[in-house]
Residue, then its C-alpha position, 0 to 999 in steps of 0.5 A: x561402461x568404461x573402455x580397457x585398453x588390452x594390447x591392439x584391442x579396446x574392450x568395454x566392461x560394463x557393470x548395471x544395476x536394477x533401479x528397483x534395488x536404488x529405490x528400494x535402497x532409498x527407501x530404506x534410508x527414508x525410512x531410517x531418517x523418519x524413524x531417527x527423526x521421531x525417537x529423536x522428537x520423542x526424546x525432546x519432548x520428553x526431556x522438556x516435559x520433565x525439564x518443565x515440571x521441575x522449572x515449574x515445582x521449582x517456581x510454584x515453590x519460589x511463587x508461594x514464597x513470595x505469597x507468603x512474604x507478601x501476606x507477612x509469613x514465610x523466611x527463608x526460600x528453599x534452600x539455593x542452588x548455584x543456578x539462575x533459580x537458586x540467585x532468585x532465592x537468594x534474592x528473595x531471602x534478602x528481600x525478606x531479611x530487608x523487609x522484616x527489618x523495614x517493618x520492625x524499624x517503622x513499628x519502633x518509630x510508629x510507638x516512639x512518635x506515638x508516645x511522644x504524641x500522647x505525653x504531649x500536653x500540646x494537641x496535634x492534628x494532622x491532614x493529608x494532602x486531600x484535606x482528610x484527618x490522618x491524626x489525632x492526639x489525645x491533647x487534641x481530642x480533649x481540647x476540641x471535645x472530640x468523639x468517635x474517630x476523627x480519622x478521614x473527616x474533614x478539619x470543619x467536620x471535625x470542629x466548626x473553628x473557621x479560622x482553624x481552616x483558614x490557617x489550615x489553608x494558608x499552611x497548604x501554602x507552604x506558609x507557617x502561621x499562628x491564630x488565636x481562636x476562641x472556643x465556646x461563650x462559657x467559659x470562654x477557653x482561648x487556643x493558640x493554633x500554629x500550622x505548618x506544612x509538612x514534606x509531603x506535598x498538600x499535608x498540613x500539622x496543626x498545633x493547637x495550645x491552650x493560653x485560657x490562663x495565660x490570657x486571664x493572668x495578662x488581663x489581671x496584670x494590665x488591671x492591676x497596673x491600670x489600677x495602681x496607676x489610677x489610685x497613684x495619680x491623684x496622691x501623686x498630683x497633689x505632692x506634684x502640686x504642693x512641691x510646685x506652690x512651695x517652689x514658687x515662694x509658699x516655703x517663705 
């Protein structure tokens, strides 16, 4: 209501409406929102059950991937896209380049230290930091008189030589040593033995070098001049003592 001046008099104006036409008007507006609110929450949960299954078929794709480069299948990912997806594909195929390079580079220096182990004359037995056999040359095997496989025994099992161990021991030291060791009473074979530690900590290589006729020809050497020092002195003598009797006066 409201008043409305009109010359001397003052009339009032008043406009009403039913509160049951509100109500009814806010219902209406209820329901409008709820209905709004639900297609809206409809859509959202469509789009993310679609945006879902592609984030999910693109990471099954980039999961069976890595499997495949993890059992040493597989090259490239699918192709990328510029998004966070596609910088992990792009990742992956690095991954994979880096790793096929890394396992070709180790198998050519595997095949170049397995060569250079099997032309050597020299046995090599290597140990691991849990006193284990990691390796074993041909050399080795025919020095020791290896059979079956020595890999992951122990280096007594391996052959009964306890000065072996024992300069295994003083190598897991961190201290270089040699040892002449004496196998078998005939015929009597003498190796020399060195150790050495190697990087890894607790691994131990053994070098072991047959000196059987090196040790023979030093023993006929010291014979020989034993010998000849032997048949020399009592010719040697006599001159020594004629040359004395003539210097005292038998020349004259």
């Amino acid at each position: 209501a409201a008043r409305v001046v009109v010359g001397a008099s003052v009339p009032v104006v008043r406009v009403a409406i039913p509160l049951t036409a509100v109500d009814q008007a806010a219902a209406r507006l209820r329901m409008m929102l709820a209905i709004a609110g639900l297609v809206g929450l409809a859509l959202a949960v469509v789009m993310s059950v679609a945006a879902s299954q592609v984030l999910s078929r693109t990471l099954r794709a980039l999961v069976g991937h890595a499997q495949l480069l993890s059992a040493g299948m597989g090259s490239r990912a699918p192709a990328p896209t510029t998004d966070e997806i596609g910088g992990v594909r792009g990742t992956l195929d690095r991954l994979a380049a880096d790793l096929k390079r890394n396992v070709a580079a180790l198998a050519d220096e595997r095949e170049r230290m397995g060569a250079v182990l099997d032309a050597m004359d020299e046995g090599v037995i290597a140990l691991g930091a849990d006193k284990r056999v990691l390796l074993v040359n041909p050399a080795a095997r025919q020095l020791l008189g290896l059979e079956g496989e020595p890999v992951g025994r122990s280096l007594l099992e391996l052959a009964r030589l306890p000065a072996l161990a024992e300069l295994a021991a003083q190598a897991r030291e961190r201290r270089h040593g040699s040892a002449e060791i004496e196998l078998g009473p005939s015929p009597a074979r003498v190796l020399l033995a060195r150790a050495a530690p190697t990087r890894a900590a607790g691994g131990v290589v053994l070098v072991l070098h047959e000196v059987t006729e090196v040790r023979r020809l030093e023993r006929i050497r010291r014979d020989f001049v034993a010998n000849v020092s032997h048949e020399l002195r009592t010719p040697v003598s006599v001159i020594r003592a004629n040359a004395e009797t003539l210097l005292l006066g038998a020349l004259s």
